[in-house]
Structure formats: structure tokens, C-alpha cells
C-alpha positions in Angstrom: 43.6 108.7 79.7 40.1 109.8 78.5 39.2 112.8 76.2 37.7 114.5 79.1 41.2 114.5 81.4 42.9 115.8 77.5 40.1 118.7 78.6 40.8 119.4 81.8 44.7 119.8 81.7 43.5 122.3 78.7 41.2 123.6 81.0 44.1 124.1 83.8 46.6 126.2 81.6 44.0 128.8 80.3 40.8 128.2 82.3 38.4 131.2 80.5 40.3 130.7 76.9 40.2 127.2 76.4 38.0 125.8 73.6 37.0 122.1 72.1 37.3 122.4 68.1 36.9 125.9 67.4 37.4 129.5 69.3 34.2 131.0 70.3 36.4 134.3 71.0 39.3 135.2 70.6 41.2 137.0 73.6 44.8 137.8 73.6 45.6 134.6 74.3 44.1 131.3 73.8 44.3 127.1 73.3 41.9 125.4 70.4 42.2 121.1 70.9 40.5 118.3 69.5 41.5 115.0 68.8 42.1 113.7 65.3 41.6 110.0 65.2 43.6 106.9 66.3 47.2 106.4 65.8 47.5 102.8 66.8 45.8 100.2 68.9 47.0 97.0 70.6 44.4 94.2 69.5 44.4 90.8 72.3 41.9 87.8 71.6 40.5 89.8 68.3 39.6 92.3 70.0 40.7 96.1 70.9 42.6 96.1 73.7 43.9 99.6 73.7 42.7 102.4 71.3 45.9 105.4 70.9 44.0 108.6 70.3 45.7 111.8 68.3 44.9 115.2 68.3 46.4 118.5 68.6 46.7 121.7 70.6 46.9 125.4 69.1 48.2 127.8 71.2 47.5 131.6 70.1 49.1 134.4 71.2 50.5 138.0 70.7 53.5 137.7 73.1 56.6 137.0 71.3 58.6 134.2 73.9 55.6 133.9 75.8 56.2 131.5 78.9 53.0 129.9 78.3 54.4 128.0 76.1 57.1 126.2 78.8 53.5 126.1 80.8 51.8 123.8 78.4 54.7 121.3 77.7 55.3 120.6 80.9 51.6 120.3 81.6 51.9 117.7 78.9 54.8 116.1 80.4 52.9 115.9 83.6 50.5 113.2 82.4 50.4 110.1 80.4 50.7 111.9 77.2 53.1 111.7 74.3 53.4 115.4 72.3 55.5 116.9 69.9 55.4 120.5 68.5 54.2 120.3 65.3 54.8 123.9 63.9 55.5 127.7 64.7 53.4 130.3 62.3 53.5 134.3 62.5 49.8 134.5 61.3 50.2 138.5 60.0 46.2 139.0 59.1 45.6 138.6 62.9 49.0 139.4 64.4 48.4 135.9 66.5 51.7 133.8 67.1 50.2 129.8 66.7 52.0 127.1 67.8 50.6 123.8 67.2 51.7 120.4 69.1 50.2 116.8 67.9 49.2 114.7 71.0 48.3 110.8 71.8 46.7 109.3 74.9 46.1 105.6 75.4 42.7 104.6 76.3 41.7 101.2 77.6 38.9 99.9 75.5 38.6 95.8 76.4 
């Protein structure tokens, strides 16, 4: 899986309030993602085989229980991706709810 299908299932769940990086504005509700680095690889002939990229997700919202957050892991589940949630935060200055999941894909490199 390639960075720009990480994208699109972002792009799926919140279509208008999804953003690469950073939030350009802030709705109600909204998903930040990026990727991190590389976990792993798998390495064949001395050379890079498979490159395991990491990133996360953020999920902000004011809805306490909010059923987008069943949306998103299962979207997750849906495709080649492993995830965990990574933490839970009341943020009071903004009144935003944040949950944060760490995520890898596999991408063929060789």
C-alpha cells in the first residue's frame, strides 16, 4: 500500500475535513495523518525488498462516543494496514476530544 491509498481511505471517512500534516481549519470534526518513518524492512540480495512505513491518524472531535470512531477502525481493518490506538486526550483549551492511532503499510520497493 502506497501513501496516496493511506490518503484516500482518510479521504473516505471525512471527505471536506481531512488534512496531510496539519489542519488548515478546524470544523467540528476532523482527521490530521502523516506518516512517521519506517518501522522495518525485509532486505533480499542486499537490497530493500519491502520498506514498512509508520504514521499516525488524529481524530478530533466534540462528540463524546462519537461513532466515527468505530468508522475509522474498521476503515483500517478494511485494507492492508496494521493500527493500534495510541491514546485518548480531553484537550480542555479547545474542548476537542483527540484520539490518536499509529499505523504501518507495506510497500514494495525492489
Amino acid at each position: 500500500m502506497r501513501l496516496e491509498q493511506v490518503r484516500d481511505l482518510f479521504l473516505s471517512i471525512l471527505p471536506t475535513a481531512t488534512f496531510h500534516y496539519n489542519a488548515w481549519s478546524k470544523p467540528d470534526k476532523y482527521i490530521v495523518w502523516a506518516e512517521d518513518g519506517q518501522s522495518d524492512a525485509i532486505h533480499a540480495d542486499n537490497q530493500m525488498q519491502i520498506q514498512v512505513l509508520q504514521g499516525t491518524v488524529d481524530y478530533f472531535t466534540k462528540t463524546e462516543f462519537d461513532p466515527m470512531i468505530d468508522t475509522i477502525q474498521q476503515a483500517m481493518n478494511g485494507v492492508d494496514m496494521a493500527w493500534a490506538l495510541n491514546s485518548v486526550q480531553h484537550e480542555e483549551d479547545t474542548g476537542f476530544i483527540h484520539h490518536e492511532w499509529t499505523w504501518e503499510v507495506e510497500k514494495l520497493v525492489g
